[in-house]
N, C-alpha and C positions, 0 to 999 in steps of 0.2 A: 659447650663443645658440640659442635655440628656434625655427626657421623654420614659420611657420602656414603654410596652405593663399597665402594671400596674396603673401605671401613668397617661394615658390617658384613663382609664376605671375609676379610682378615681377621678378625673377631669369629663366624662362624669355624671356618679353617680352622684354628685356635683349637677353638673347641671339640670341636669335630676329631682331632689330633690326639685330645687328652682321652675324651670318652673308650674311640678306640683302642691306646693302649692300655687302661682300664680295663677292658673290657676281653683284652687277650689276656692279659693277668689274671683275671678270674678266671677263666678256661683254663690257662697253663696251673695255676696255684692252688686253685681253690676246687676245684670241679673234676677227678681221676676219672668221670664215667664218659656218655655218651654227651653231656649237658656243655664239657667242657668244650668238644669241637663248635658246639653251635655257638656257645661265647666266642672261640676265637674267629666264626665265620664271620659273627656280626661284627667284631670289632677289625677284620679286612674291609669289610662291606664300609663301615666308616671309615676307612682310608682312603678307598675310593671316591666315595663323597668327596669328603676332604678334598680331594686331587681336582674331583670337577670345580669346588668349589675355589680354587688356587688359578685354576686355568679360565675362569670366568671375569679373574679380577682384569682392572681394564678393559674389559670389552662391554661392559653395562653399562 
């Protein structure tokens, strides 16, 4: 199987999607102090990613 540029930004995206909400999970679930907002900043901060990473496909 031959992954194009495409393909490994769809794949990233992917992943990128999961981590993040992960990652506000543990903020909202797991974390009642100050440690949870930074889980959920980082896990917006991967959505964003994500987003660029979504808006690049086709153009590479």
């Amino acid at each position: 199987m031959s992954m194009n540029k495409n393909t490994v930004l769809g794949y990233a995206t992917l992943i990128m999607i999961i981590m993040g909400v992960i990652l506000i999970g543990l903020g909202a679930f797991r974390y009642d102090d100050v440690a949870g907002w930074g889980f959920a900043t980082v896990g917006i901060g991967f959505f964003a990613i994500a987003w660029v990473f979504n808006a690049l496909k086709g153009r590479v």
